[in-house]
C-alpha positions as CSV (number, residue, x, y, z in Angstrom):
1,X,-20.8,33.7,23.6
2,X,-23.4,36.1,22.0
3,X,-26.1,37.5,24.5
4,X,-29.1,39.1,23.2
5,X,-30.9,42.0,25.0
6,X,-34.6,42.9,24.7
7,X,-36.8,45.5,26.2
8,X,-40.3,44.8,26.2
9,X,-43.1,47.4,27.7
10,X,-46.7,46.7,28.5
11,X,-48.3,43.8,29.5
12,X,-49.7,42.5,26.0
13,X,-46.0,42.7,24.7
14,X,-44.9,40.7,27.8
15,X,-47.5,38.3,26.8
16,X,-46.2,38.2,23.1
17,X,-42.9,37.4,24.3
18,X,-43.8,35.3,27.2
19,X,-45.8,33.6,24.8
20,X,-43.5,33.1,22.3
21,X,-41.0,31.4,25.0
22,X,-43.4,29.2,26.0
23,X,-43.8,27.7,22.8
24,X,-40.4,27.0,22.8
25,X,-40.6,25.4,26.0
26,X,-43.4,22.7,25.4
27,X,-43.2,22.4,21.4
28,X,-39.8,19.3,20.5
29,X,-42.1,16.9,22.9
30,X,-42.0,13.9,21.0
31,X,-45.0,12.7,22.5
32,X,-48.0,13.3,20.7
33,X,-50.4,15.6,22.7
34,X,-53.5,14.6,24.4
35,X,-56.4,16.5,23.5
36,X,-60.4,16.8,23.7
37,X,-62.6,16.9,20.6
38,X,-65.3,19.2,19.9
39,X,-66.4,22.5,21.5
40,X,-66.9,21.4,25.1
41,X,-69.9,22.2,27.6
42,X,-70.4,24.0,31.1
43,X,-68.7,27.4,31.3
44,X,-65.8,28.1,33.2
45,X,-63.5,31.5,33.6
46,X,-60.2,31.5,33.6
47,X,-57.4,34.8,33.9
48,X,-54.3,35.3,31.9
49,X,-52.0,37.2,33.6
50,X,-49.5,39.9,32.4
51,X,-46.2,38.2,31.1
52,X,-48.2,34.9,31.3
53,X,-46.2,32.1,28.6
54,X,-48.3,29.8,26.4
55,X,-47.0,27.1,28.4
56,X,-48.7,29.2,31.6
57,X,-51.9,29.7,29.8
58,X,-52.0,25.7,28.6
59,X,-51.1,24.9,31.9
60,X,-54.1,27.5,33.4
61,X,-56.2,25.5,31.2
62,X,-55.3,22.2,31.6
63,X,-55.7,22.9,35.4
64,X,-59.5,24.4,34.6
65,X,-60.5,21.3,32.8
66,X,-60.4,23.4,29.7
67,X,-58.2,21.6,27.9
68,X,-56.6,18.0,27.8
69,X,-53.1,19.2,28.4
70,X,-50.8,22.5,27.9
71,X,-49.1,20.9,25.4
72,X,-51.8,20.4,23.0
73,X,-52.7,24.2,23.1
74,X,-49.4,25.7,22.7
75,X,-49.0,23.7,19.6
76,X,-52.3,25.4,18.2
77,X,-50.5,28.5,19.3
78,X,-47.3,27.6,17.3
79,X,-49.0,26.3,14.2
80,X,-51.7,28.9,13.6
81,X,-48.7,31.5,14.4
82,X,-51.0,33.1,17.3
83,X,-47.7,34.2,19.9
84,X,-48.7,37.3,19.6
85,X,-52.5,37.3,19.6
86,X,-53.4,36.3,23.6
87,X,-53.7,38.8,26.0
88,X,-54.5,39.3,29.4
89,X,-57.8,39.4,30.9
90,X,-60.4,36.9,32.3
91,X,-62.0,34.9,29.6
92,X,-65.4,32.6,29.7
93,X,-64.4,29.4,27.9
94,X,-65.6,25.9,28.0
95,X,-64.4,22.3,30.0
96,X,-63.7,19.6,28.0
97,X,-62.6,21.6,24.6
98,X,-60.3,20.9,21.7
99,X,-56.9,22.8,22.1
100,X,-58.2,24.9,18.7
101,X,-61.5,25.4,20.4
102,X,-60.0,27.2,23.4
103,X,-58.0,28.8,21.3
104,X,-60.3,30.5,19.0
105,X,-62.4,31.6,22.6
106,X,-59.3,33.3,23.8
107,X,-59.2,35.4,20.4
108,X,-62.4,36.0,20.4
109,X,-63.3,39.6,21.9
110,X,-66.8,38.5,22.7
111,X,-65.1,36.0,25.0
112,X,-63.6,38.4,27.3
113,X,-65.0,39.0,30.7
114,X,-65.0,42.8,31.4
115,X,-65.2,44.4,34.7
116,X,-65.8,47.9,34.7
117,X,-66.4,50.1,37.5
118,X,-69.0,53.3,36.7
119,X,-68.2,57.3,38.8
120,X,-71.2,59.0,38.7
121,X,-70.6,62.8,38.1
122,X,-70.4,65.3,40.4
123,X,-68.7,63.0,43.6
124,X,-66.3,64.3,45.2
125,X,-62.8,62.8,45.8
126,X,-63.5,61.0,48.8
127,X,-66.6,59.5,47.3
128,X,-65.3,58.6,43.9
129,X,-62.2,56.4,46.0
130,X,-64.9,54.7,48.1
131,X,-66.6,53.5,45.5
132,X,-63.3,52.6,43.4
133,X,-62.1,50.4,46.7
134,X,-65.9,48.7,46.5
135,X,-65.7,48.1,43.1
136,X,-62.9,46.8,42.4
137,X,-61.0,44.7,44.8
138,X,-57.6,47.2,45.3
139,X,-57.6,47.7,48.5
140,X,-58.9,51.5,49.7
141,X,-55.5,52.4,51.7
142,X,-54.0,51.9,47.9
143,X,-56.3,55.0,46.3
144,X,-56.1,56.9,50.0
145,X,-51.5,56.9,49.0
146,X,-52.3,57.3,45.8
147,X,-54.1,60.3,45.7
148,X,-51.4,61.7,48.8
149,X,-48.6,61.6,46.1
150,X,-50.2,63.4,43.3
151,X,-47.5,63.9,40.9
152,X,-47.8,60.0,40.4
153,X,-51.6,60.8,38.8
154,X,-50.5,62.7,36.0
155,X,-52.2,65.6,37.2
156,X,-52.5,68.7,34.4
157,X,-50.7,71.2,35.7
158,X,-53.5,73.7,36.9
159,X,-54.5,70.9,39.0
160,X,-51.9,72.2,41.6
161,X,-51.3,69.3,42.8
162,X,-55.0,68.0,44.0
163,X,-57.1,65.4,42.4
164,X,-60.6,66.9,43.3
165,X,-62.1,68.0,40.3
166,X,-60.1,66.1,37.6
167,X,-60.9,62.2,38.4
168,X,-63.1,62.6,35.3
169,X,-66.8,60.2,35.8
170,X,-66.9,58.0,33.7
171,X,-67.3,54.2,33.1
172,X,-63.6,52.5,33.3
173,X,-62.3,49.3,32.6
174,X,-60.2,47.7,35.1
175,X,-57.6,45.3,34.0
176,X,-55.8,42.2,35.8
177,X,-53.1,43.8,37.8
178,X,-53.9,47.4,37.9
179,X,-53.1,49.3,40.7
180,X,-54.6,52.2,42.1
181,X,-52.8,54.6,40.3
182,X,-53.2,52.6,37.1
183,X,-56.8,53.2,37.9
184,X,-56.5,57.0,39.1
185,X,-54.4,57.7,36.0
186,X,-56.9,56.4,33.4
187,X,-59.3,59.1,35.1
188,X,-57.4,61.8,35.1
189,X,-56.4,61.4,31.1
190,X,-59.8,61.1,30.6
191,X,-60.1,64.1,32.3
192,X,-58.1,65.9,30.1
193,X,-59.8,64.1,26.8
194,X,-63.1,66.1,28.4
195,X,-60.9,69.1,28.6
196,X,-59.9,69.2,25.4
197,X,-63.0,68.3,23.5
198,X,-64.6,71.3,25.4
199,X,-61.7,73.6,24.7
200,X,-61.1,74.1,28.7
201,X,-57.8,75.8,28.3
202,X,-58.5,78.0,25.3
203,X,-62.1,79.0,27.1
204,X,-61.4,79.8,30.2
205,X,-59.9,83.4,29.8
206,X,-62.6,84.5,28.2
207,X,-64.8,84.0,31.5
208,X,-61.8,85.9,33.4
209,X,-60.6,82.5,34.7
210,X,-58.3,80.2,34.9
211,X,-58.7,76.4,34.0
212,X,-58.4,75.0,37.8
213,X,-61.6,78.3,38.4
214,X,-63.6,77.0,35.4
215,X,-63.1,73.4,36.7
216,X,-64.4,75.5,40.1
217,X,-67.0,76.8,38.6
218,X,-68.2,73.6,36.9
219,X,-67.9,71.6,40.2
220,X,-70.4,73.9,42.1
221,X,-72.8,73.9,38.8
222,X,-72.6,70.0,38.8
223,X,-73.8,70.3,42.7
224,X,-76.4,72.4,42.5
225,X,-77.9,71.7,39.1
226,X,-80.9,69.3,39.2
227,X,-81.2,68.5,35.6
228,X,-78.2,69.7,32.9
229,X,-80.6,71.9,31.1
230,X,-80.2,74.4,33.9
231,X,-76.3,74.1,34.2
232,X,-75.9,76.8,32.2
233,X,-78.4,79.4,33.9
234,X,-76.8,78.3,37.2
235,X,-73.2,79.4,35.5
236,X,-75.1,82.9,34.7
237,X,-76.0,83.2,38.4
238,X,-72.1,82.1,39.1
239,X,-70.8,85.0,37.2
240,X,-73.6,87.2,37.9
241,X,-72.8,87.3,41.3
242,X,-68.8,87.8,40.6
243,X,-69.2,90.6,38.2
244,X,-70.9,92.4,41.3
245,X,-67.9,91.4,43.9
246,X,-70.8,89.3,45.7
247,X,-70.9,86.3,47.9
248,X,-72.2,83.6,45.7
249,X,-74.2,81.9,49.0
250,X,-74.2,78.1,47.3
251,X,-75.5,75.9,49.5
252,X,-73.2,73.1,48.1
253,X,-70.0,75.1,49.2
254,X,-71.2,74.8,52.9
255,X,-72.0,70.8,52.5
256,X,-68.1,70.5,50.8
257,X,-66.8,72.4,54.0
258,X,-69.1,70.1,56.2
259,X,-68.7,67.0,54.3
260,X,-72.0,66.1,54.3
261,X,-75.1,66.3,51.9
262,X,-78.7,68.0,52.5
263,X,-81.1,70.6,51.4
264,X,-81.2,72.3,55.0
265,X,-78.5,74.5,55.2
266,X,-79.5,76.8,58.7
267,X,-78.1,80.4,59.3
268,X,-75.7,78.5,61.6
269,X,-73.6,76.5,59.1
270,X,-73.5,79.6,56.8
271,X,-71.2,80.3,59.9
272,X,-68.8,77.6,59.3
273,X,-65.1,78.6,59.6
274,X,-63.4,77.5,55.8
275,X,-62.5,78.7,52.6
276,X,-65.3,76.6,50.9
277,X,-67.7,79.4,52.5
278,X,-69.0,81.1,50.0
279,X,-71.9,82.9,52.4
280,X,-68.5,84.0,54.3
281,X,-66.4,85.0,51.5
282,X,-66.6,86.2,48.3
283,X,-65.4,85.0,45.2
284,X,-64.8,81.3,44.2
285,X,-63.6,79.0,46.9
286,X,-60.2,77.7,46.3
287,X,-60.3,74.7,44.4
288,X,-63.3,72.0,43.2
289,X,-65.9,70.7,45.2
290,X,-66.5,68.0,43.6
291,X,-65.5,65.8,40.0
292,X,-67.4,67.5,37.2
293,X,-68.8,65.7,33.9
294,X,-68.4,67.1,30.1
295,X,-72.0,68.7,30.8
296,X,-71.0,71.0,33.4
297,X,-67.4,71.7,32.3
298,X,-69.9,73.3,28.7
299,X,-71.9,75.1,31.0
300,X,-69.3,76.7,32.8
301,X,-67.5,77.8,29.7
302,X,-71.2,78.7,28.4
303,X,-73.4,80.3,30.5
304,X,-77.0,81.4,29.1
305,X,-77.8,84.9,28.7
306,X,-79.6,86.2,31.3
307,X,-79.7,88.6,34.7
308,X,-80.4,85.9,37.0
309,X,-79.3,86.5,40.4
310,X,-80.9,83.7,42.5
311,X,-82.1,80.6,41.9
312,X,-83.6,78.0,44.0
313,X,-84.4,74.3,43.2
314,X,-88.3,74.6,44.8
315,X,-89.2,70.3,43.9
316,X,-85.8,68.7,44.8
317,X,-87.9,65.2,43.5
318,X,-88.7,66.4,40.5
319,X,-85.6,68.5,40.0
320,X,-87.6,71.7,39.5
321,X,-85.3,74.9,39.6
322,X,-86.6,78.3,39.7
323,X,-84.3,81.8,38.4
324,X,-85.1,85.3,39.3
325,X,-83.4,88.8,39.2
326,X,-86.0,89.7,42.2
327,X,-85.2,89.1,45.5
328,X,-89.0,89.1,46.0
329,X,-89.0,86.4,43.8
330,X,-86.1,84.5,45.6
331,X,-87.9,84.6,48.7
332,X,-91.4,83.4,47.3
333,X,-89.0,79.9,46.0
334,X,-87.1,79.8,49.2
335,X,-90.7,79.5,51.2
336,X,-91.4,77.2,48.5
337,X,-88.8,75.2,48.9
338,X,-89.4,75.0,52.8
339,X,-92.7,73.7,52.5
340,X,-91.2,71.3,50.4
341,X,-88.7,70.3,52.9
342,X,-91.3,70.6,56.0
343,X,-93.8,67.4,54.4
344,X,-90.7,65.3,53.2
């Protein structure tokens, strides 16, 4: 007896093989195949799974009304030597179609339903896994494990071991069958295609930092940046401040420690007891405060030129942001932006 081994990885090989089985399977019927004519009407979707057979998929469509029987489409698969061509996903195809019909819909691209589930920038962790569990259907406790076992994310390794900060926003496809960490993993190697392109690793010293500060620093820019053509003056202020040994007093630091979000910081949360206080402590707090996009990761490895010391967003609607070296200044935008704050 021979025996014959074979590894196969990824679900559109499992396909291709399954696939190919499944021709095997149904194909040697003597019986010639019932099948519709023409290219059908109504819509319907059906799903291929991962490791789904041609005989799986016929029978997916015969079930849907797609097709007149399984058979009928896995001999279209077998004579037009398509084994290896369907893959998984959810398709829009037609009831009542010929096998060769369905057929060309499954190969075409523009018959593919795609979900996709859009992270805003700037959300922090617990935000970005609400809206992934909304989104998409996995189950919330899933991302909640997932990001509590952080060597399964593929973290870079100047992530220490935390995901804030590198689940990269950005617009992601999700796939039948992913997981949470499917999902959380596709961030995170987009994080590090952002990385790259912005040359996070090979920039970063020059700013006295390390990657995981930059990423920091870019986190706290993304928060309190109203528009990204003052990310880089509010990295100035960043590094204005730490060249002098001073508290950098960002507002968004005491929202991260409170977990919450608002314009009125009062003297007594500058009091809060955490790391994140940057009215309490100088330097950078320890880690992200949020996940940063490709804008503020520049801006952070960028900063304008300038002597900026302050800088106060005065028309939070309008995203109006105000710099100064004066503290006479500072104090003319703060009232400005309480007035602000008192008629809305």
């Amino acid at each position: 007896m021979r025996r014959t081994a074979a590894a196969v990885a990824g679900g559109l090989a499992l396909v291709a093989v399954a696939v190919a089985y499944g021709v095997h399977q149904v194909v040697g019927q003597p019986d010639e195949a019932p099948d519709f004519s023409g290219g059908g009407s109504g819509t319907v979707t059906i799903e291929i799974t991962p490791g789904a057979s041609a005989a799986e998929i016929g029978k997916t469509l015969e079930r849907a009304g797609v097709v007149a029987s399984a058979q009928s489409f896995v001999e279209q698969v077998i004579t037009r030597s398509k084994e290896s061509g369907l893959h998984p996903g959810r398709y829009t195809l037609r009831r009542r179609m010929a096998a060769a019909s369905a057929l060309d819909l499954l190969l075409a691209p523009a018959s593919r339903v795609v979900r996709t589930v859009t992270v805003p920038e700037g959300l922090r962790t617990s935000e970005v896994l609400r809206i992934l569990a909304d989104r998409t259907g996995i189950p919330a406790k899933d991302f909640a494990t997932a990001v509590a076992e952080p060597r399964r994310l593929r973290l870079p390794a100047y992530a220490e071991g935390t995901a804030e900060g590198f689940l990269f926003p950005a617009t992601y496809e999700i796939e039948p069958g992913m997981t949470a960490v499917d999902l959380l993993r596709k961030m995170t190697a987009r994080f590090r295609v952002a990385a790259a392109k912005v040359k996070l690793e090979d920039l970063a010293p020059r700013m006295r930092l390390t990657p995981r500060q930059a990423v920091t620093v870019a986190s706290i820019v993304q928060a309190e940046g109203g528009v990204p053509a003052d990310y880089p003056k509010i990295a100035r202020v960043v590094y204005n401040r730490l060249a002098r040994g001073a508290k950098l007093e960002m507002d968004s630091t005491i929202n991260y420690a409170l977990n919450r979000h608002t314009l009125k910081v009062s003297n007594e949360d500058t009091r809060v007891d955490s790391p994140y206080n940057t009215y309490a402590r100088p330097g950078l707090p320890p880690g992200p405060i949020g996940n940063p996009g490709e804008s503020a990761l520049t801006a952070a490895l960028h900063p304008a030129e300038g002597t900026w010391y302050w800088f106060v967003t005065t028309d939070p609607r309008r995203k109006i942001t105000k710099f100064t070296d004066k503290e006479a200044e500072f104090r003319k935008y703060r009232e400005e932006l309480n007035r602000y704050l008192g008629t809305n």
